[in-house]
C-alpha positions in Angstrom: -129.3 -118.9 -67.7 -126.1 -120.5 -67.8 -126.4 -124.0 -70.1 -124.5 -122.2 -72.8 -125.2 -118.5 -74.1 -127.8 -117.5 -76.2 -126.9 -118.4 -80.0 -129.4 -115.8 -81.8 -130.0 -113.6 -84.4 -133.5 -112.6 -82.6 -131.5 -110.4 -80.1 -130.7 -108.3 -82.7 -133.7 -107.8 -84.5 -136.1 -107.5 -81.2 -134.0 -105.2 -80.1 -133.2 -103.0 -83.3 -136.8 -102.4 -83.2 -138.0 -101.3 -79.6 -135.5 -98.7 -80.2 -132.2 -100.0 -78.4 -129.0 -100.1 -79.9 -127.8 -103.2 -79.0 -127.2 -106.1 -81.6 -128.7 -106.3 -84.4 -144.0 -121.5 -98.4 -149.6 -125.3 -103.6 -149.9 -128.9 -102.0 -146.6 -131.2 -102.5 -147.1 -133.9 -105.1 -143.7 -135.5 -104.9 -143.0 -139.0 -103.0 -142.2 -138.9 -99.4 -138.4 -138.7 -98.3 -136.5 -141.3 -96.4 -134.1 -140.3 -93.9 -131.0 -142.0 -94.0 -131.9 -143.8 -91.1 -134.4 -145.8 -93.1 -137.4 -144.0 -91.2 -140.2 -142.6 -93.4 -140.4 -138.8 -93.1 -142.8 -136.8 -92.1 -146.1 -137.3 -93.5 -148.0 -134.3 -94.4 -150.0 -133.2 -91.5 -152.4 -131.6 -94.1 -152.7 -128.1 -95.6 -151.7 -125.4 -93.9 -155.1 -123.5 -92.8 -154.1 -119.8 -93.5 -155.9 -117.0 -91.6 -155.5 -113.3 -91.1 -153.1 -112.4 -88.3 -152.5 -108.5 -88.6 -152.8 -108.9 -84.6 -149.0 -110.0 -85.1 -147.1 -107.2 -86.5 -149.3 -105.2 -84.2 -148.2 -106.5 -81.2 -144.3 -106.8 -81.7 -143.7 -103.6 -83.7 -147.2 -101.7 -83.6 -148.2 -102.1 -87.0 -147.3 -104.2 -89.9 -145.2 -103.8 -93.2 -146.5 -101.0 -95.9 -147.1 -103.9 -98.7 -146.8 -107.0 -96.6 -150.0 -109.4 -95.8 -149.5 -111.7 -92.7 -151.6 -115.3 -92.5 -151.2 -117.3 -89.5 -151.8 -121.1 -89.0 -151.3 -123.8 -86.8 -150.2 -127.2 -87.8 -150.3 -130.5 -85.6 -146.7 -133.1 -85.5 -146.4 -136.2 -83.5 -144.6 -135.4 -80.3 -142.4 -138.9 -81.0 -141.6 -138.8 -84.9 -139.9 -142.7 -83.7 -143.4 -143.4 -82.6 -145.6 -141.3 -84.4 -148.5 -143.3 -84.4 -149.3 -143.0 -80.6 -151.8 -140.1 -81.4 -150.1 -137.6 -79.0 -149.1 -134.3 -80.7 -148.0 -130.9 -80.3 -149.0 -127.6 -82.0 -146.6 -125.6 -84.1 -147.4 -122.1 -84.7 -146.3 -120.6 -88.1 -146.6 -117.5 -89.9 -146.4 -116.7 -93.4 -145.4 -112.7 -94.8 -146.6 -112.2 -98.1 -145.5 -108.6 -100.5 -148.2 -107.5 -102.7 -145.8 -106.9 -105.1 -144.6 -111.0 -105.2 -144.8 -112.5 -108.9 -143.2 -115.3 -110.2 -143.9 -117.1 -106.9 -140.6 -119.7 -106.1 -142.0 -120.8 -102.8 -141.1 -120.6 -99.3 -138.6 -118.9 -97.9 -138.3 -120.6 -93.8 -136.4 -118.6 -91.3 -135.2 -119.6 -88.0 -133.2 -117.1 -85.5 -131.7 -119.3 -83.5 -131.6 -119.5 -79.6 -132.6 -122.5 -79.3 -135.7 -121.2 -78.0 -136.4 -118.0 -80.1 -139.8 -117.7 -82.3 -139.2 -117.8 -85.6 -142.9 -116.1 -86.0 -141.4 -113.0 -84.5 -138.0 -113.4 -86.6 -140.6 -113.2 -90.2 -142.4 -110.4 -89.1 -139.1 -108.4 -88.0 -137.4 -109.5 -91.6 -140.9 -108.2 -93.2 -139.5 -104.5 -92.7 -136.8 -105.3 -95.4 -134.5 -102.6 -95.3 -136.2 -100.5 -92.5 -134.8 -103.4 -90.2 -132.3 -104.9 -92.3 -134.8 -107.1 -93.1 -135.3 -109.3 -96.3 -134.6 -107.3 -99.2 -137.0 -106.8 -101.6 -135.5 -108.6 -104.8 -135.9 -111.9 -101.8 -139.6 -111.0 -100.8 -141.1 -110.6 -104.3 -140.3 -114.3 -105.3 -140.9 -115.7 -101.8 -143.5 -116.1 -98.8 -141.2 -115.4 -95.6 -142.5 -118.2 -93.4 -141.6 -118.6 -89.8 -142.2 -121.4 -87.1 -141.9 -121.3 -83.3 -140.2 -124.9 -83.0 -141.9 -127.2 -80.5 -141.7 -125.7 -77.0 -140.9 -122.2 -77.8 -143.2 -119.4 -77.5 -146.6 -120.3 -79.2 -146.0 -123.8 -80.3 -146.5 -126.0 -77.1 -144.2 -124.1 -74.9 -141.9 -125.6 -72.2 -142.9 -123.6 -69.2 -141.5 -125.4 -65.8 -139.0 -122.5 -64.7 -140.5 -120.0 -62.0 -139.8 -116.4 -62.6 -138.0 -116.0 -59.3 -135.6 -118.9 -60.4 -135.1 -117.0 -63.6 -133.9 -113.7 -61.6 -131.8 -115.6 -59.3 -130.0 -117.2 -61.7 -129.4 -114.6 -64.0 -128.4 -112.2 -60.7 -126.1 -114.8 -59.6 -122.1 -114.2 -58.9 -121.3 -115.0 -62.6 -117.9 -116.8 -61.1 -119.1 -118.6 -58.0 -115.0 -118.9 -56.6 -116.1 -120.1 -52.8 -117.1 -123.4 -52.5 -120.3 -122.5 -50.8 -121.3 -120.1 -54.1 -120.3 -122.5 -56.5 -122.7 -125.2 -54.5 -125.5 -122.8 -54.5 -125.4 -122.8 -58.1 -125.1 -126.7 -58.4 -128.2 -126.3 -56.2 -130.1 -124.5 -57.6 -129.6 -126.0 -61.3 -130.8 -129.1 -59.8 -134.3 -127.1 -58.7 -134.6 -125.8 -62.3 -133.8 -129.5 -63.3 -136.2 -130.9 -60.6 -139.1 -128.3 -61.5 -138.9 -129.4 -65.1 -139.1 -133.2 -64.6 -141.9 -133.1 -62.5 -144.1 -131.4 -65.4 -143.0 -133.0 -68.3 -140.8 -136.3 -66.9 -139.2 -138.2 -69.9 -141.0 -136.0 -72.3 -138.0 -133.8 -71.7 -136.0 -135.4 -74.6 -138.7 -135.0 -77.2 -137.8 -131.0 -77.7 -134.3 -131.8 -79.3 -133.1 -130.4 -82.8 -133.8 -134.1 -84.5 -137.3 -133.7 -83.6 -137.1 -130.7 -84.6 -135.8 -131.0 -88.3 -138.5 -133.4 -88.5 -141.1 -131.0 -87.9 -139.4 -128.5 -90.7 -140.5 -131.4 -93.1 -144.1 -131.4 -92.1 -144.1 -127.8 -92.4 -142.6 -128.0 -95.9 -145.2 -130.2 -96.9 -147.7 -128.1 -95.3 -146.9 -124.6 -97.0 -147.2 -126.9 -100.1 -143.3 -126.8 -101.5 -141.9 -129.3 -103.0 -138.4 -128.6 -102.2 -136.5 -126.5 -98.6 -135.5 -122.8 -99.2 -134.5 -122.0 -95.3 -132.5 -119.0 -93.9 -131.3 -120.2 -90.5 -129.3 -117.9 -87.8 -126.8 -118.9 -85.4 -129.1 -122.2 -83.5 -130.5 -122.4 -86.4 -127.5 -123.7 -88.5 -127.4 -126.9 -86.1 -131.3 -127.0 -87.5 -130.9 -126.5 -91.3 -127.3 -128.9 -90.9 -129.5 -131.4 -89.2 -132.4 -131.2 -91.8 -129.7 -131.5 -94.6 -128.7 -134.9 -93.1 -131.8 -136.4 -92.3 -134.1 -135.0 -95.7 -130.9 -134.2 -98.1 -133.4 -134.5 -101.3 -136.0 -132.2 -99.9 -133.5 -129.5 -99.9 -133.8 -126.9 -102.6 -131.3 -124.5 -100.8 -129.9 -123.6 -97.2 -128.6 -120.4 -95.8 -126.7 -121.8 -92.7 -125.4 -117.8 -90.9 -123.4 -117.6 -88.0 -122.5 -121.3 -88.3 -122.5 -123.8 -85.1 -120.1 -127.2 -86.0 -122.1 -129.8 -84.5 -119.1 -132.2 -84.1 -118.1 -129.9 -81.0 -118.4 -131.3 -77.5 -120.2 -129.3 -75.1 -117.2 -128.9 -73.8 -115.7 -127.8 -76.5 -118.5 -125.8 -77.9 -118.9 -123.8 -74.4 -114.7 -123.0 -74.5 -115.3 -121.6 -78.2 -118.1 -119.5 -77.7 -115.8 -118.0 -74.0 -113.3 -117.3 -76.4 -115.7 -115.6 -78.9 -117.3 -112.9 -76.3 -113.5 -112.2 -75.3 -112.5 -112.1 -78.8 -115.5 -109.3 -79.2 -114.7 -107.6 -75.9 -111.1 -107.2 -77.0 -112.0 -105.5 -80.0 -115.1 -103.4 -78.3 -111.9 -102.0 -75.9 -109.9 -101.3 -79.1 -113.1 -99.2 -80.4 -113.6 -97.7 -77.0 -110.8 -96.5 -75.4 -109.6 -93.8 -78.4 -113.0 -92.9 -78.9 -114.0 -90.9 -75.8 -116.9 -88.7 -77.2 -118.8 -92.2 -77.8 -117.4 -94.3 -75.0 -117.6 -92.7 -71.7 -115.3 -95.1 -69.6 -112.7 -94.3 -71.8 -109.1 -94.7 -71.8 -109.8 -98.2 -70.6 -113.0 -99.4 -70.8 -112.0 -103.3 -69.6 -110.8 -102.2 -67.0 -114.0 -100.2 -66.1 -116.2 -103.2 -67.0 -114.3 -105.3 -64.8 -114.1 -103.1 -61.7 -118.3 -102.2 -62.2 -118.6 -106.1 -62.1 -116.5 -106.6 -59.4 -118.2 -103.7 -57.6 -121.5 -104.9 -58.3 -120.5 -108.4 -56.7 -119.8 -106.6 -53.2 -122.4 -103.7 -53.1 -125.1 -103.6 -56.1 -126.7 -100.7 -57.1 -130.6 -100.7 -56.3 -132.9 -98.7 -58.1 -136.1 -97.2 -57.4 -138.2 -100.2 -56.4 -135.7 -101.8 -55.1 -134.0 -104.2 -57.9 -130.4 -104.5 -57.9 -128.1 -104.7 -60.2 -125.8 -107.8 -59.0 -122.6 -109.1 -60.6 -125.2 -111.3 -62.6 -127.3 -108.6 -64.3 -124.2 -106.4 -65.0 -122.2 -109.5 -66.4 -124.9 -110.3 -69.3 -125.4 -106.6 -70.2 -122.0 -107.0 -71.3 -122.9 -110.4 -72.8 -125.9 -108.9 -74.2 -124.3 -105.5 -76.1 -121.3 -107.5 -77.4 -123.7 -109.0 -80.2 -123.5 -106.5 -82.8 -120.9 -103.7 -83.0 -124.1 -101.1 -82.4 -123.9 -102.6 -79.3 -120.3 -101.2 -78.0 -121.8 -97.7 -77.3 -124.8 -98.6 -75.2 -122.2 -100.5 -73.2 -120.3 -97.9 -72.3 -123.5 -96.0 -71.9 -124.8 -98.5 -69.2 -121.4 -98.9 -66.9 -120.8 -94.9 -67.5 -124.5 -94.8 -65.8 -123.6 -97.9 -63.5 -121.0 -95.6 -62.3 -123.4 -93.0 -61.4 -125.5 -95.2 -59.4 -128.1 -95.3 -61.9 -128.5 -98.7 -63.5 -131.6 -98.7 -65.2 -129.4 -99.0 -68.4 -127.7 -102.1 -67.1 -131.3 -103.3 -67.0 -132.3 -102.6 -70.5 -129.6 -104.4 -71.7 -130.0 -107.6 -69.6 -133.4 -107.9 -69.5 -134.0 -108.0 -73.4 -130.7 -110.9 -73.6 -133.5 -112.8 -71.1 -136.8 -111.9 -72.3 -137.4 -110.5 -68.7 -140.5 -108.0 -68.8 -140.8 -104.7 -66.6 -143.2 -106.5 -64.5 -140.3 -109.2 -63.5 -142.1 -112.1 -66.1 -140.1 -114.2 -68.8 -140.9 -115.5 -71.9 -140.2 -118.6 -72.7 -136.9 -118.4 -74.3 -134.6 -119.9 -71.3 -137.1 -122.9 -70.5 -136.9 -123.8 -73.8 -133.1 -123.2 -74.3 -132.3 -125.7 -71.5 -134.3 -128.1 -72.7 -133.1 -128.4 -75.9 -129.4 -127.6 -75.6 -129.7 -130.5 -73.2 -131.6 -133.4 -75.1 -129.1 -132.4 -77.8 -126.0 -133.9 -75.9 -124.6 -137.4 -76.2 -122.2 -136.7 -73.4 -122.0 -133.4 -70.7 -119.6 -132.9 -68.3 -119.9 -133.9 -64.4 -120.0 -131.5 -61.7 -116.5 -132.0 -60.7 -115.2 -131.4 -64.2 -117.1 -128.3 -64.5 -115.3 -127.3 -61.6 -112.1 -127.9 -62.6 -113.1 -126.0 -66.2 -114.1 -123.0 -64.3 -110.5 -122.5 -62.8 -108.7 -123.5 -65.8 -110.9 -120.7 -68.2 -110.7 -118.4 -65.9 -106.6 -118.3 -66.0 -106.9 -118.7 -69.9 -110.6 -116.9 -71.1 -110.5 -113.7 -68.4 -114.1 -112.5 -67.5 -115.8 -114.9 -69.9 -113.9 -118.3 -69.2 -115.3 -119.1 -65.6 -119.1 -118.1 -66.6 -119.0 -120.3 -69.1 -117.5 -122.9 -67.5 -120.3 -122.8 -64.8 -122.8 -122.6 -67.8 -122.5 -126.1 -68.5 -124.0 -126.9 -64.7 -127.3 -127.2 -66.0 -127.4 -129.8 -68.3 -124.5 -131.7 -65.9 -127.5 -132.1 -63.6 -130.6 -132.1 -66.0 -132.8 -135.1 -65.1 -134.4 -135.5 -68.6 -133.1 -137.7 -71.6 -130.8 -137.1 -74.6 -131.1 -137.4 -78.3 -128.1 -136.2 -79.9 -128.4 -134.7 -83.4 -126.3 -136.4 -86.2 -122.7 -135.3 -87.4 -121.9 -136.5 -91.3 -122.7 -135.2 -94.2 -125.5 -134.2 -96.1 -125.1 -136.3 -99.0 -127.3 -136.1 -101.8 -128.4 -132.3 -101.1 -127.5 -129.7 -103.9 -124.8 -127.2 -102.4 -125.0 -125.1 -99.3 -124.6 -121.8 -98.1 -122.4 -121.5 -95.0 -121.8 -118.0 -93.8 -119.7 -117.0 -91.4 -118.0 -113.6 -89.8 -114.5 -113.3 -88.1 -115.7 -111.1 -85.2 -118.5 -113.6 -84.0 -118.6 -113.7 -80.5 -121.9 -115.9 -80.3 -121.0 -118.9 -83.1 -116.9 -117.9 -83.5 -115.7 -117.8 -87.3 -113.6 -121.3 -87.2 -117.3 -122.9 -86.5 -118.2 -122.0 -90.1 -116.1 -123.5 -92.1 -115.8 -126.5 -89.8 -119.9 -127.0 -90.5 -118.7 -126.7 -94.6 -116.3 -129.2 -94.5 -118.9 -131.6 -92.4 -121.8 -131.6 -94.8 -119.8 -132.5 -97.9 -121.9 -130.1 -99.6 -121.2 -126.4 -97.9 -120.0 -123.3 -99.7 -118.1 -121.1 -97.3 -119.1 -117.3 -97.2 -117.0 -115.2 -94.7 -117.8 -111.4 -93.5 -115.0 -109.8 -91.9 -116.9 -108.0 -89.9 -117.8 -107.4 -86.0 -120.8 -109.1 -84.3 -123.3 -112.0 -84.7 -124.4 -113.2 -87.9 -123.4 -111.1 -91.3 -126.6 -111.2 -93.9 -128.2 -108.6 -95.0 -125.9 -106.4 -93.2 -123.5 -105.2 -96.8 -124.5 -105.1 -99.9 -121.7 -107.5 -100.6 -123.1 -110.8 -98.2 -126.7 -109.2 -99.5 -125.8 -110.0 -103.3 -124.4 -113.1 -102.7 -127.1 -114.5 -100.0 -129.7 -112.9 -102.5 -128.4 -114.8 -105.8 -127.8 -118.0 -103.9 -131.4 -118.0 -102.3 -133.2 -117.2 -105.9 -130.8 -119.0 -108.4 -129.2 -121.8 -106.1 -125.9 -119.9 -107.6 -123.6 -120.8 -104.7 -120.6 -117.3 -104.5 -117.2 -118.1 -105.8 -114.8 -120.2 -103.3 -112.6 -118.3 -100.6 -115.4 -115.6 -101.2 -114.7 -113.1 -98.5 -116.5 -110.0 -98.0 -114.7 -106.9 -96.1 -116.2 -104.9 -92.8 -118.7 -102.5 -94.8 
C-alpha cells in the first residue's frame, strides 16, 4: 500500500521467527497530568484486569518463553479524548510478559514496533525470547513487566477493517511507477475506492485513529498497569508515539527509548523523499555487499542491475506460479522493499530474483507477502487499513494529485527505482476522504532526558531523522549505530549496554556516543 512505506521494527521480528531471513507495567496514586494544551489527561479507565493468555505465544511462535508468564487484558478509552464524556469507546488489547526470575520490580517497560498499524502485543511476546530473538535481555526483563498494546484500530484493539482483500492484491501488484497517464489514473482510481470503502464504514470517525489519540491512550494504559511514571521502548512509528507522549504528558515520563527515529517536523512531502532516499541508500550498499560476494549472492557481478531488469521483466510478462498468482512489477518491487530492512535480508534477496530468474517466484512471494501481512490463503491482516488511516489523520497538509504527479517524475530522475514509488505513495492520503489531526512538533519540556537512537544505514526512518527528533524535544540524547538496516537495539552489545543502563538507571550514554557496525 502506497501512503508511505512501512516504518516497523515488527518486520523484523515476525519474520526472524517463522524462519526467514529477512529483517530483523500497583494502582497510581499520583495527581492526574495536564497536557500542555490545558486538557486533563486521561483518567484512569480502572485496573488493568489480568488473565492468563498462554494462547498468545502459542499462536505466533508455538509456545511461549522458558521462564516467562503472559497475562492479557483489555482496557476501555474514549474514542474522542476532546469529548470523552460522550460514552463511546474503543477496546485496547494489551499484554503483559512477566520472568520468573523478576525482583526488585521498577515497573513497566511499554513497547511499540512501529507501522503505524503493527501490534504491539505480538512485538512483547517476540521480545520475551530475549536473546533467542534478539529480544529484551535479561538484565531488562528481571526489573520489568514487558507490556505491549495494539493501538486503537490495529489488530485486536477495535480494528479498522474497510479495505477488501482484492483491493489489497491489486494495489500491492500494481506497476510500482505508473509512467502512462492511463496507469497512473488507475491508481488515483483506485485510492479513491480504498478511500470511498473506508468512509462509508466509519465516515468522520476516520480522524479519531491518529497518533494524538493515540499518546492519549498510552496514558490510560500507564495508569492502568498501575505506574506512576512512562518507561516505553518505541521502534521506528513508534518514535512519532513516544515524541508525541513526551509533549503532551512530559511529567508522566520516567524514561523513553525513541529507535529508528521519525522527525515529526517533516512534511509528507518531505518525509516520503527521505525515506526514497533511505531504501536507495540501503540498496546501494546491498549491491556493494553483493556483487564481490558471489557464493552468497547469486545475481552477482551486478545485482542492481539484475533487480532492475527482474522488475522491469515482471512489468511486461509476470511469472505465474502453480495456482496461478503472478508475480507483477508490484509483488517483485516490495520484496525488494521488504529484504532491504535488515542486512540478513541482502541474501534472501538475491535468493528470490536468482529464483525469479528461474521462473520460480514463490521466494518473491515470501518476501512480499510477510512486508503486507498477506496470508497463503490471499487474506490480510490488518496492518495496511490501519496504516492509511493513521498516516493520514496525522497530516496537517498532503499533496494534491497534480503535485504528486509532478514528484513522481522529478524522484524518479533524482531517487532511481525508489523515487517514483514513493512519489505515487503519497496518492492515498491526497484523496483520503476522512479528517486530520496532526500531531504536535515542540518540545518536550519538563520531561527528564531522552533516548534517541539512531543508525546510518536506515533505510525505513534515514539517520538525519534522529538527531533532528533530539534537537526537537529539548530533551533527547542522541545514540547512533553505524550499522546496516532498521532500527539498532539490542542488536551489539555496545547499543545493548547503553539502551540497558539508560532504561534501568535513567543514565542517558555520553554525547556524540556512537557505536560501530558489530
Amino acid at each position: 500500500m502506497r501512503v508511505r512505506l512501512l516504518a516497523t521494527a515488527f518486520l523484523a521480528g515476525a519474520l526472524a521467527l517463522t524462519g526467514c531471513t529477512v529483517p530483523v507495567v500497583a494502582p497510581n496514586t499520583g495527581d492526574g497530568a495536564v497536557a500542555p494544551s490545558g486538557q486533563p489527561a486521561p483518567a484512569a479507565s480502572g485496573q488493568a484486569a489480568w488473565r492468563p493468555c498462554p494462547d498468545v505465544p502459542g499462536k505466533l511462535v508455538g509456545r511461549g518463553a522458558s521462564g516467562m508468564t503472559y497475562d492479557c487484558a483489555t482496557i476501555k478509552v474514549p474514542q474522542d479524548w476532546s469529548n470523552a464524556g460522550n460514552g463511546e469507546t474503543f477496546d485496547l488489547a494489551l499484554i503483559r510478559v512477566r520472568s520468573s526470575k523478576q525482583h526488585d520490580r521498577i515497573g513497566s517497560l511499554l513497547v511499540n514496533p512501529g507501522g503505524p498499524g503493527a501490534s504491539g502485543v505480538n512485538l512483547a511476546v517476540y521480545l520475551s525470547f530475549g536473546a533467542a530473538f534478539q529480544g529484551i535481555p535479561a538484565e531488562v526483563t528481571d526489573r520489568f513487566d514487558i507490556v505491549g498494546f495494539d493501538p486503537r484500530g490495529v489488530d485486536r484493539s477495535s480494528p479498522i477493517e474497510c479495505i477488501p482483500d482484492e483491493q489489497l492484491d491489486e494495489s500491492f501488484g500494481y506497476v510500482p511507477d505508473p509512467v502512462t497517464q492511463p496507469q497512473f489514473d488507475g491508481l488515483v482510481n483506485l485510492n479513491k475506492s480504498i478511500g470511498q470503502e473506508c468512509q462509508a464504514k466509519y465516515g468522520d470517525k476516520l480522524k479519531l485513529f491518529s497518533t494524538v489519540q493515540t499518546a492519549k491512550d498510552m496514558d490510560a494504559i500507564r495508569s492502568a498497569v498501575g505506574d506512576q511514571k512512562m518507561t516505553y521502548l518505541g521502534y521506528s512509528y513508534g518514535t512519532l508515539l513516544g515524541a508525541t507522549y513526551a509533549q503532551l504528558f512530559p511529567q508522566n515520563v520516567r524514561a523513553l527509548v525513541l529507535d529508528g527515529a521519525v522527525d515529526p517536523r517533516q512534511s509528507f512531502v518531505a518525509g516520503s523523499e527521505s525515506q526514497a532516499k533511505g531504501f536507495a541508500l540501503a540498496f546501494d550498499n546491498f549491491a556493494k555487499w553483493c556483487d564481490p560476494n558471489p557464493a552468497q549472492c547469486p545475481i552477482a557481478p551486478d545485482a542492481k542491475a539484475a533487480v532492475n531488469t527482474a522488475i522491469d521483466k515482471a512489468e511486461v510478462s509476470p511469472v505465474t506460479d502453480a495456482k496461478g498468482r503472478k508475480a507483477t512489477a508490484g509483488w517483485v518491487f516490495y520484496a525488494v522493499i521488504s529484504s532491504l530492512y535488515t542486512q540478513s535480508g541482502w541474501q534472501a534477496l538475491a535468493s528470490a530474483i536468482k529464483q525469479l530468474e528461474a521462473g520460480k517466484p514463490a521466494e518473491v512471494f515470501q518476501l512480499a507477502d510477510a512486508y503486507a501481512e498477506r496470508s497463503p490463503d490471499g487474506t490480510y491482516s490488518n496492518l495496511f487499513d490501519a496504516n492509511i488511516a493513521i498516516n493520514c489523520a496525522d497530516q496537517a497538509s498532503v499533496a494534491d494529485v497534480a503535485q504528486v504527479r509532478s514528484y513522481q517524475g522529478q524522484w524518479r530522475s533524482s531517487i532511481p527505482l525508489f523515487g517514483a514509488p514513493l512519489a505515487v505513495g503519497m496518492l492515498t492520503c491526497s484523496v483520503w476522504p476522512g479528517g486530520h489531526d496532526p500531531y504536535p512538533t515542540g518540545p518536550a519540556t519538563g520531561s527528564p532526558p531522552i533516548l534517541v537512537v539512531g543508525t546510518t544505514g536506515d533505510p525505513a526512518t534515514p539517520y538525519a531523522q534522529a538527531p533532528a527528533l533530539a534537537k526537537m524535544l529539548g530533551v533527547g540524547r542522541l545514540l547512533t549505530w553505524e550499522g546496516e538496516g532498521h532500527t539498532a537495539y539490542p542488536q551489539t552489545a555496545c547499543i545493548t549496554d547503553a539502551v540497558d543502563s539508560y532504561i534501568l538507571t535513567q543514565t542517558v550514554p555520553p554525547e556524540g556516543k556512537r557505536c560501530p557496525p558489530q
